[in-house]
N, C-alpha and C positions, 0 to 999 in steps of 0.2 A: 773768497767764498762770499756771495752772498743772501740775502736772507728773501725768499722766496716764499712769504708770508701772509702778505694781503690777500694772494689769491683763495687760501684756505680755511678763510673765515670761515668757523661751521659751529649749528647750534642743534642743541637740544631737538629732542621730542617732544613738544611741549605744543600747550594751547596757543592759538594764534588769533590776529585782529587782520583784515584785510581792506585796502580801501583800494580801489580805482580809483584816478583822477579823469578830469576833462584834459584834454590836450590844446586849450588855447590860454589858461591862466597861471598864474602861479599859486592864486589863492582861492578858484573859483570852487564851487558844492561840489558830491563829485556825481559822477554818470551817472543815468541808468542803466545800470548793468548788474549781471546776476551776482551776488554777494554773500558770502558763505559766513555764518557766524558759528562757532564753535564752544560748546558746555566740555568743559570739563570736570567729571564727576569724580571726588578725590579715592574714589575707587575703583573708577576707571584703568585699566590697561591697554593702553592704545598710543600713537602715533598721532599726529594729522600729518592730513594726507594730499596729494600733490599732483599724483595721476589719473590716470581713465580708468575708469568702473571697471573692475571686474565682475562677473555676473554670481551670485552664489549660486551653485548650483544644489541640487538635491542633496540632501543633508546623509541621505539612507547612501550615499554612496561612501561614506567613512564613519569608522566604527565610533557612534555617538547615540546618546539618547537625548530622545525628549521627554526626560522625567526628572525631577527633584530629587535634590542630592541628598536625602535619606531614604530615597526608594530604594525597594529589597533585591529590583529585579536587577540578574548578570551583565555587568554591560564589556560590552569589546575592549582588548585593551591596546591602546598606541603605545608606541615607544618614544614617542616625544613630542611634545606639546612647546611651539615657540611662541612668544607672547611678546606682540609688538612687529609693526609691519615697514619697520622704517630700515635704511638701508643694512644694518648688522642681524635685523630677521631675516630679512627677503638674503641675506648672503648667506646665512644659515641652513637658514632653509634650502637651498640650490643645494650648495656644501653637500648636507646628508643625501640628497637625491642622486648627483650626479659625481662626487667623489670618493662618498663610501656607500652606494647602493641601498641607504638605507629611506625606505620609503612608506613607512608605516609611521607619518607625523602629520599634522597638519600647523601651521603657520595663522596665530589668530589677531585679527587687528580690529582696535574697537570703533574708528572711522569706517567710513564709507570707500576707500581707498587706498592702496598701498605708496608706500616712499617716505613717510615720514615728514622731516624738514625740508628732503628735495621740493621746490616748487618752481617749474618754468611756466612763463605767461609767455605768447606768442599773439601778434594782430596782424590781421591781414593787410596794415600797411608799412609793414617790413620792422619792427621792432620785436624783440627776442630779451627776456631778461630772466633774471633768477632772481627769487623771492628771501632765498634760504641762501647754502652755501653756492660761489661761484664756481668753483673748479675742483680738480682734484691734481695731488701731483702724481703723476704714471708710475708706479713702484709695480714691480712684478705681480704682487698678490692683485692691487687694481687693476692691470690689464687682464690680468687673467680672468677677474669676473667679466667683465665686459667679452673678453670671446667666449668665454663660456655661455654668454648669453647674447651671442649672435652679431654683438653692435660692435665687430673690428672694422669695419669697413664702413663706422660711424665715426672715429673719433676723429679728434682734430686738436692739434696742438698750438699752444703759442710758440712765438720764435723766443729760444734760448736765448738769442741774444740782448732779449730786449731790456732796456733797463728798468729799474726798479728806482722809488723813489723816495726819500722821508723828509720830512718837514722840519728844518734847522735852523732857527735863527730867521724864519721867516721865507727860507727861500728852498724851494725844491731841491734834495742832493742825491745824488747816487747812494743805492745801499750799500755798505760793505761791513762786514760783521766779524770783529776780532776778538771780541771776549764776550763770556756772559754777562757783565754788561751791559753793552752793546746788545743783547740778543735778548736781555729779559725787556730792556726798553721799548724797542722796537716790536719785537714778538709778541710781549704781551697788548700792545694794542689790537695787532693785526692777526692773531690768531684765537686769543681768547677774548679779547675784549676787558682784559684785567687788569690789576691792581701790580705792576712790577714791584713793590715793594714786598707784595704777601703772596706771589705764584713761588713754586717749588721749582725752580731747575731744573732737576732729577725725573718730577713726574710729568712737567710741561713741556720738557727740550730734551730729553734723554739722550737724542744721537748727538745733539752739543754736548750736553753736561759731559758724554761717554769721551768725547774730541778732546774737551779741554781736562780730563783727567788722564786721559795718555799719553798727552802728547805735551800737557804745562800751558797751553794755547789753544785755538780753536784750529789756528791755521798751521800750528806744530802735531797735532792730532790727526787732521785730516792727510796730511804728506806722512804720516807715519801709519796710516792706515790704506791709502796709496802702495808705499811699499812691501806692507803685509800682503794686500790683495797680488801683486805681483811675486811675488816669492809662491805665495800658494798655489792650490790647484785649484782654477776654476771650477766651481760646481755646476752641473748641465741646465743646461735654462729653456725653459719651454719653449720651443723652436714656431710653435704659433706665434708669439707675444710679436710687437712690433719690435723695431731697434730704432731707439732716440739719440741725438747728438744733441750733447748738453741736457744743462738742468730745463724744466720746464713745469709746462703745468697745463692740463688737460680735461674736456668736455667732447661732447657729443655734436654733431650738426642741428640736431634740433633741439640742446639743451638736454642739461642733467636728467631732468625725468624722461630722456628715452632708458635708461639703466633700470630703475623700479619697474616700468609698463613693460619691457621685455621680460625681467624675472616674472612677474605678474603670470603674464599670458604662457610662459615655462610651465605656471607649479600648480595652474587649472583648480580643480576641484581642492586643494589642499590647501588652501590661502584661503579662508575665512573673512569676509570682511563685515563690519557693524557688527560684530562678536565684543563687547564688552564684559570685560575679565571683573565678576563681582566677588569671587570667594575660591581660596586656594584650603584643600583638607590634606594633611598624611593619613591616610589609612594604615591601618596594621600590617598588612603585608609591604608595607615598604613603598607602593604606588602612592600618587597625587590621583586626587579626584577634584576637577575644575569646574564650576559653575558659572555659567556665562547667559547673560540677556541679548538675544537675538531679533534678529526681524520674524522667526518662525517661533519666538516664544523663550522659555527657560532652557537651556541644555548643557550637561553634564555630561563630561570625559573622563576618560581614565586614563594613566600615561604613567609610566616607568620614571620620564625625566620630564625636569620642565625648564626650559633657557628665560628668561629672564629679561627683555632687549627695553622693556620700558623705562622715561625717567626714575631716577635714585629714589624721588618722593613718590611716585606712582606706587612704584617695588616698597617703600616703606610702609603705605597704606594694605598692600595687600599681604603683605609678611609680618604684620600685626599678631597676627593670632599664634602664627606657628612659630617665634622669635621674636620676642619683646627687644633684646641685644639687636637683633640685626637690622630692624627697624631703627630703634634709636639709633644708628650708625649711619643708615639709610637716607635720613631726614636732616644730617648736617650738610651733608653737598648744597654749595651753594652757585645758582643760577643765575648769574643779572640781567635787566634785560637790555636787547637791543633792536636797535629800528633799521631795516633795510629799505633805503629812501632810491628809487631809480627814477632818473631825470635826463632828458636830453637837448641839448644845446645843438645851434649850428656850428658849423667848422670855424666860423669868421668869430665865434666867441673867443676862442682858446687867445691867451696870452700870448702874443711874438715868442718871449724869450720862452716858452714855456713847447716849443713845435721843433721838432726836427724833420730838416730837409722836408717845411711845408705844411707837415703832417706830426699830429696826437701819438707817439708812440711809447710803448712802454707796456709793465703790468698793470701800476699803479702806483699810489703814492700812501706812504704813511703818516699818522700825525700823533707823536706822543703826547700825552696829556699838557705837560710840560710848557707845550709852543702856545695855549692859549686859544684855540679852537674848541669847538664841541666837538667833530666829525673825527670821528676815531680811523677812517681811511675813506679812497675811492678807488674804485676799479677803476679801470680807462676800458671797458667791455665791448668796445668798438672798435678799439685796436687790438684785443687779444684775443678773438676768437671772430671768422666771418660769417658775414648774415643775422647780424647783430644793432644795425638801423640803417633807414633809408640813406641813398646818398646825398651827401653835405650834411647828416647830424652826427653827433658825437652822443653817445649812449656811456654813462658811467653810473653805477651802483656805489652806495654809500651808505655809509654803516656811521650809528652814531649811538649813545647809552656804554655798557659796559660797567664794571663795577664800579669805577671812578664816577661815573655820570650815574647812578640809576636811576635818577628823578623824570628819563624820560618819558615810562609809563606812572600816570598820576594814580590812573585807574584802567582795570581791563573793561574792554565793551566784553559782555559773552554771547548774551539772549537775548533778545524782548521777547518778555511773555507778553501774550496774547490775552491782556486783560483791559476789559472796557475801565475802570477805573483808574489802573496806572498808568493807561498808553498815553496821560499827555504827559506824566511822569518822566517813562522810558524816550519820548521823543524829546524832551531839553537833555536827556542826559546823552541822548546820541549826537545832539549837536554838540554838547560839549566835548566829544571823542572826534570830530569832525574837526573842533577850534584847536585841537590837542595835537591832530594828524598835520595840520596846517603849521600850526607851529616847528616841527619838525622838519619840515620841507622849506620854511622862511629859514633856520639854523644853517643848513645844509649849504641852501644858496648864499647867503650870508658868508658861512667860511669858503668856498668854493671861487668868492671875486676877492678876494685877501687872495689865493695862491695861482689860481688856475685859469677861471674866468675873467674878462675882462670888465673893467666896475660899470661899463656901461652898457653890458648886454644883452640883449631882450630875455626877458621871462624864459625859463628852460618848459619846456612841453613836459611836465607831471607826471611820468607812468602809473608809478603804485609806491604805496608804503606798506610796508608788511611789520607789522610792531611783534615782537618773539619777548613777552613778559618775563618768561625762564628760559632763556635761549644757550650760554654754551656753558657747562659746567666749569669752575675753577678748579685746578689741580694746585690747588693751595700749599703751601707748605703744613706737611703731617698729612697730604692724601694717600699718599700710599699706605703708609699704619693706620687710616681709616676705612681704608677699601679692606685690608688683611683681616680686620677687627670685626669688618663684616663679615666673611668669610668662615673665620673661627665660630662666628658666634652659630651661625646655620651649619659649621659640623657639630658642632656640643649640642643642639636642639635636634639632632637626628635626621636633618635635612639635606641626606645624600639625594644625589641625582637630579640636585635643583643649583642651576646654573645662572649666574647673572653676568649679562652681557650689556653694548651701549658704548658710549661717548666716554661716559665717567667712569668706565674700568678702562677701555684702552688706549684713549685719545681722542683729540675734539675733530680733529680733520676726516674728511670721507675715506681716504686710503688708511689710515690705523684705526679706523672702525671695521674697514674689510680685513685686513690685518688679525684684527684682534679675531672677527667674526671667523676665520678660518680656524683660528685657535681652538679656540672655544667648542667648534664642531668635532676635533680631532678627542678634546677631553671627552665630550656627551658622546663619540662611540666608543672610546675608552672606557665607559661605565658601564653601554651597553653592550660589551663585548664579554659582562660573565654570566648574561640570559640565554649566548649561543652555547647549544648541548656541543 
């Protein structure tokens, strides 16, 4: 068995830095080009976002006011209220629509756009990258969202076959993964970006932890759950879903955000977007009443349930009032951050010994802290999925930060205000996030002719750095009695019907965030199944 991890780097809901490069330097200003900077306000409930605009539409078509949240006048009431537009909302939300028919909810994101951390950039001279997470691995719950939302006859797989690689002693080796061990070394670089000495097992690898506790081994687990599966009765499988040979790991033809832009353009009037979540009330009867800052002004809902899909510190900030306990439990999740650096080289870069039959193959490669590197991995995203760069370059994504490293954000860029006084202020500080981005991209290359490139190879053409300050939660050891503790504490405060969902309850990868998100939807009609007469 082995450890099919790099591809599932996946981060948080969190504020982001974005830079274009030129495509002729390695260290040159970057483009002129349109540049998105991001406030986030720590009582915000939101996402950033990744996709194409949805339009809001006319507010009078779902039951809301526009009036302050001590006005006397009746307002309509939803049955569910999701908060947070990143991919465990927008799953959510389809969920109630199209698996249990319930569609008295609206879906609220405080960006401009739906998807969350999904981000694909695409240029019309054939380069394709991901900003966020690269892939997903195809588990039944994930393809099922994907036809559920139209893109089966989008995906596209890697070849099972292809190797996988971690960094040993200096030299590229096949993965293969026999103990936890082996699986927190390797894993925690390539799926959380962590600390192996302080990640939980149990909350981080659970279907490992589960292998090696039945079976004494990883690989005495896995054959002993083998012959469980064969002894029992298959349970019926959704005859839509594709059929894969072998393990793998899966995206879209035009990149992960076609998944958010299809839910999106599904859930129409019900998706809310630039809705930022400033105040959560319990009423007496048992309802949430939600106050949110609009492009149409202040507005106030009312909702039986409310899901919960934003960052742990977002949720902490706004469960302030109503749980003092579940806040402070709220605000220990910790997020480090990391930098997703895309770069592309020609084919005549790559190292001789480092090419099969020719050619770049593979997922990618690992690099434990351990081997003396900064670059916590790299895709090889040119090999593993097509229409991913022109031909003769080699397009690979690389991750560097994580909680061993987190010195790689010094500081967040967020805003320049628009003040005649400070602008020549804000303008040396944005060079200094410029000389910051730069340095990131000199690291990357830097460990990249140590393993893969050859030491003498032209400058890599620059794509983008996307810096993720608080990007993927740690499942630390003592996560799970800190998620339960949360838990506890909003039923003792009377906060039935208020549901928290996300990365840091189910999992950091895209598939156990859908996972999880399917869950989660079956509990909130669970609750609201004692309002039917």
């Amino acid at each position: 068995m082995d450890a099919r991890l790099i591809s599932n780097l996946s981060f948080s809901h969190s504020s982001t830095s974005t830079l274009l490069w030129p495509r002729n330097s390695l260290f040159a200003s970057p483009r002129n080009s349109k540049r998105k900077t991001i406030v986030r306000c720590t009582r915000a409930a939101g996402d950033p976002s990744a996709t194409n605009d949805v339009v809001i539409q006319d507010k009078s078509a779902l039951p809301i006011e526009s009036t302050p949240p001590d006005a006397s006048q009746s307002q309509p009431l939803l049955d569910c209220v999701v908060v947070g537009a990143g991919i465990s909302g927008l799953t959510i939300a389809q969920a109630l629509s199209t698996r249990h028919n319930h569609n008295n909810f609206i879906l609220t994101e405080a960006r401009d756009r739906a998807g969350g951390n999904i981000i694909t950039v695409q240029t019309d001279d054939g380069y394709l990258w991901e900003q966020g997470p690269n892939s997903f691995q195809p588990t039944d719950p994930m393809l099922a969202l994907a036809v559920d939302s139209g893109l089966k006859d989008d995906l596209v797989f890697g070849d099972p076959d292809a190797p996988r690689f971690v960094l040993w002693n200096g030299k590229l080796r096949p993965v293969f993964i026999r103990s936890w061990n082996d699986c927190r070394v390797v894993g925690s670089a390539g799926v959380y970006a962590g600390d192996p000495a302080k990640l939980s097992m149990k909350a981080a690898f659970g279907k490992v932890w589960k292998l090696e506790q039945d079976g004494g081994s990883i690989i005495g687990g896995a054959l002993k759950a083998v012959r469980g599966k064969s002894i029992s009765s298959k349970s019926t499988r959704d005859p839509r879903l594709p059929n894969l040979k072998g393990q793998t790991v899966g995206s879209f033809n035009k990149g992960l955000t076609m998944l958010p832009d299809a839910i999106s353009a599904r859930l129409g009037r019900k998706l809310k977007l630039s809705w930022r979540l400033t105040s959560i009330r319990k009423l007496h009867g048992g309802d949430y009443s939600l106050t949110y800052d609009t492009p149409e002004g202040p507005i106030t809902v009312q909702s039986r349930s409310v899901v919960m899909t934003v960052p742990s510190h977002v949720a902490s900030c706004l469960l302030q009032p109503l749980s003092l306990a579940a806040a402070e439990s709220l605000s220990q999740f910790y997020y480090p951050p990391v930098a997703a650096v895309s770069v592309s080289y020609s084919k005549d870069s790559i190292r001789p010994e480092c090419l099969m039959d020719g050619e770049l193959k593979g997922f990618g490669q690992l690099h434990p802290r351990s081997q003396g590197v900064e670059t916590l991995g790299t895709i090889y995203s040119s090999s593993l999925f097509p229409n991913r760069a022109p031909a003769g370059r080699i397009l690979l994504l690389n991750y560097i930060g994580g909680a061993t490293n987190p010195g790689i954000v010094s500081f967040h860029f967020r805003q320049l205000p628009r003040h005649p006084v400070l602008s020549n202020f804000f303008c040396m500080l944005f060079l200094c996030m410029l000389q910051s981005e730069g340095l990131l991209v000199e690291s990357v290359d830097r460990d990249l002719r140590k393993i893969l490139i050859r030491p003498n190879a032209k400058d890599p053409v620059v794509l983008g750095v996307k810096v993720w300050p608080q990007a993927i939660p740690q499942f630390l050891i003592g996560h799970y009695d800190l998620l339960d503790s949360t838990k506890a504490a909003l039923q003792r405060d009377g906060l039935q019907g208020l549901f928290l969902a996300g990365n840091y309850v189910t999992g950091v990868a895209l598939g156990k965030c859908v996972e999880g998100a399917y869950e989660i939807t079956t509990e909130v009609v669970s609750f609201l199944s004692r309002y039917v007469s």
